[in-house]
C-alpha positions as CSV (number, residue, x, y, z in Angstrom):
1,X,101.7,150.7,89.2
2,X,105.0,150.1,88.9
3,X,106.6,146.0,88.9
4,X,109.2,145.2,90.7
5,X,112.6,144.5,88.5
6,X,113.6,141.4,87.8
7,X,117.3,140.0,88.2
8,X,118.6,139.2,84.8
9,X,119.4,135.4,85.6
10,X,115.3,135.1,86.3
11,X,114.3,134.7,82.4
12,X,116.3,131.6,81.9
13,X,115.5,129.9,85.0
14,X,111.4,130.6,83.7
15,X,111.9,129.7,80.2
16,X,113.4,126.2,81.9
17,X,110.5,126.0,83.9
18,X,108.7,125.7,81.3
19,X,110.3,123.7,79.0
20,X,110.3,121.3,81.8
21,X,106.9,121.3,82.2
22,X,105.8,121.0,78.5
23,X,108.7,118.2,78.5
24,X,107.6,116.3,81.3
25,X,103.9,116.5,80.1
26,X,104.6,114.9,77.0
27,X,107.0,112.0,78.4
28,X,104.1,111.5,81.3
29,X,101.6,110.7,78.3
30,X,103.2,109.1,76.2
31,X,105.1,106.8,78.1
32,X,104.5,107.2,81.9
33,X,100.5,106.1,80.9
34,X,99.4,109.3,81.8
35,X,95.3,109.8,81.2
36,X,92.9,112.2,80.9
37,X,89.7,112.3,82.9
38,X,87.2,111.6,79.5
39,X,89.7,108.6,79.0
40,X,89.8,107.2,82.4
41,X,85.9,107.6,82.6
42,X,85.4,105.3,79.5
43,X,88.4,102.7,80.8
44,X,86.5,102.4,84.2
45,X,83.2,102.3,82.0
46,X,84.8,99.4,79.9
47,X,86.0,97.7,82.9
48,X,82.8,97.7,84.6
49,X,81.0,96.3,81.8
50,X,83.5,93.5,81.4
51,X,83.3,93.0,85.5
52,X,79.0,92.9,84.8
53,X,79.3,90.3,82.2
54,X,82.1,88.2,84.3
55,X,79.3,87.8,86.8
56,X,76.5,87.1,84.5
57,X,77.6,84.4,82.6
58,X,78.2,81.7,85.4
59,X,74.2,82.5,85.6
60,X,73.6,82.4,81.8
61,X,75.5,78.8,82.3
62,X,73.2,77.6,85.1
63,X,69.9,78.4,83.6
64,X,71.4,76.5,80.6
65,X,71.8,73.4,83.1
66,X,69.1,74.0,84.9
67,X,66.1,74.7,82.0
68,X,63.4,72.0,82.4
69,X,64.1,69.4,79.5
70,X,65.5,65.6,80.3
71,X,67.8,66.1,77.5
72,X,70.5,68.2,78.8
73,X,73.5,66.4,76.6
74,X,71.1,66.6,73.2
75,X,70.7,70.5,74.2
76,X,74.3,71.0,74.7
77,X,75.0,69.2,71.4
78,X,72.5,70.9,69.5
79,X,74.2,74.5,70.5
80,X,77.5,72.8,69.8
81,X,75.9,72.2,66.6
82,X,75.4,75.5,65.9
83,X,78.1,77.9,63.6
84,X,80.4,79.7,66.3
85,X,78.8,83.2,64.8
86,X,75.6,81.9,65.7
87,X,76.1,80.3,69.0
88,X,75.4,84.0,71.1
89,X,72.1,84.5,69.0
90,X,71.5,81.1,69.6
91,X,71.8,81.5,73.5
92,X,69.6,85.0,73.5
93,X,66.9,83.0,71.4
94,X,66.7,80.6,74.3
95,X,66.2,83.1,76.9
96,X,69.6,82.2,78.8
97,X,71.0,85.2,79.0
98,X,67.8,86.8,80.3
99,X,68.2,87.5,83.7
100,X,66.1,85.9,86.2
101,X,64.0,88.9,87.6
102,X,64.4,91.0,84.6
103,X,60.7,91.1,83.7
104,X,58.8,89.5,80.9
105,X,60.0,92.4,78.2
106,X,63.3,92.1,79.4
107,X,65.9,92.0,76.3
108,X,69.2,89.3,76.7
109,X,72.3,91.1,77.0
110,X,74.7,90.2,73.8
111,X,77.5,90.2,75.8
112,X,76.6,87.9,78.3
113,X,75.1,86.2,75.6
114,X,78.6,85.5,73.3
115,X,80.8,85.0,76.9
116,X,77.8,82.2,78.1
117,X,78.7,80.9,74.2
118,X,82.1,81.1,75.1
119,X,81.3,79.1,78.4
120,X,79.1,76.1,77.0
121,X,81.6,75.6,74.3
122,X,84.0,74.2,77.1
123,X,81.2,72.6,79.1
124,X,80.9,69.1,79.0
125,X,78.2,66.7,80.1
């Protein structure tokens, strides 16, 4: 089998081509933000985990508000009470961020349970 020729101004215009690419591949990740796929699966993961908690912890709040017991502002202080480390085991010991439906062996979710912390810290009653 015999290749065509090639015209002698061909090999610089390939060994451009790929300098270029191998240039432009290293610019595009390490300043154009490029990704690859195993690192845009776990940012999307991380993100969607953040998004779940978001939308847990307004519920964490209001079964705080809401749990049967006249004393709401003792309850409040009493977690206030509590060391800041503490304050998220405090909140999964009282069953707040146990979501409603999750079944009686249902464990509380730490993160929801240190962003409800987060949340009653600013509450005020």
């Amino acid at each position: 089998m015999n290749l065509p020729k090639l015209p002698a101004t061909t090999e610089p215009f390939l060994w451009g081509a790929v300098s270029g690419a191998i240039a432009i591949s290293i610019v595009g990740f390490s300043w154009f933000g490029w990704v690859s796929g195993g690192t845009s699966e776990k940012l999307a993961a991380a993100r969607a985990e953040q998004a779940m908690v978001a939308s847990l912890v307004p519920i964490c709040v209001a079964q705080f508000q809401t749990q049967k017991s006249p004393d709401a502002k003792g309850r409040l202080a009493a977690f206030k009470a509590t060391e800041i480390w503490q304050q998220g085991e405090y909140v999964m010991k009282n069953g707040w961020a146990t979501m409603p439906g999750a079944g009686k062996d249902a464990e509380p979710n730490r993160e929801v349970a240190s962003g409800c912390a987060e949340a009653l810290n600013k509450l005020t009653l």
